[in-house]
N, C-alpha and C positions, 0 to 999 in steps of 0.2 A: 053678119060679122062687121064691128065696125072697127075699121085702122085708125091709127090720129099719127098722121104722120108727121104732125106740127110736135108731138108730144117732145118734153125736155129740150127745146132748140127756144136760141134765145134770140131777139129783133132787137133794134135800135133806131132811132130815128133821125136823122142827121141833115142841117141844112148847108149842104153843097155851096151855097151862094157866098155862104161864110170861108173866113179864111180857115178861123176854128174848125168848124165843120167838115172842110176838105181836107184837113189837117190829121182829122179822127179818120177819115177813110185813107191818106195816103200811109196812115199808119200800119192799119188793120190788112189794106193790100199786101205792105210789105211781110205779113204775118201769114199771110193766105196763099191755097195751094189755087183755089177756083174764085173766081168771082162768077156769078151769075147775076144776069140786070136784064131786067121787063122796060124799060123804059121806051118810049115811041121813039121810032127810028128819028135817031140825031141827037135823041135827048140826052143821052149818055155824054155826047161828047160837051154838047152845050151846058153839060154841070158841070164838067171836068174831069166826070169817072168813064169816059171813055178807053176803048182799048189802049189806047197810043201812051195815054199818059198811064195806066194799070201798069202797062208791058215795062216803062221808064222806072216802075218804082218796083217791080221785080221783074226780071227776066224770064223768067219760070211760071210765071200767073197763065194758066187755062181760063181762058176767056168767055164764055157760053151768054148768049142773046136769046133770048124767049122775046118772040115775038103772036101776038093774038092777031088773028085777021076776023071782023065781025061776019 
């Protein structure tokens, strides 16, 4: 049996480094119940999408970190 658990869910691509770009996600934060981010430890905050600044653009954002160990 095969799942597609990606089925109907939609991605985007966004560059952080920009103002634009951080702009589209403090948007989207402010719209969201969870954020979830894979990024290497720190990298989240060194884009900007870290917890501290998520939590500042809603109070209520559930914050979950997936992290890989090889």
């Amino acid at each position: 049996m095969l799942i597609h658990t990606g089925r109907g869910k939609q991605s985007i691509v966004l560059d952080t480094r920009t103002e634009e770009g951080l702009d589209v996600v403090k948007r989207l934060v402010e719209r969201a119940d969870v954020v979830i981010q894979n990024f290497r430890p720190g990298g989240a905050e060194s884009a900007g999408v870290g917890y501290d600044s998520c939590k500042a653009w809603n109070k209520d954002i559930i914050f979950l970190t997936l992290t890989h160990k090889p």
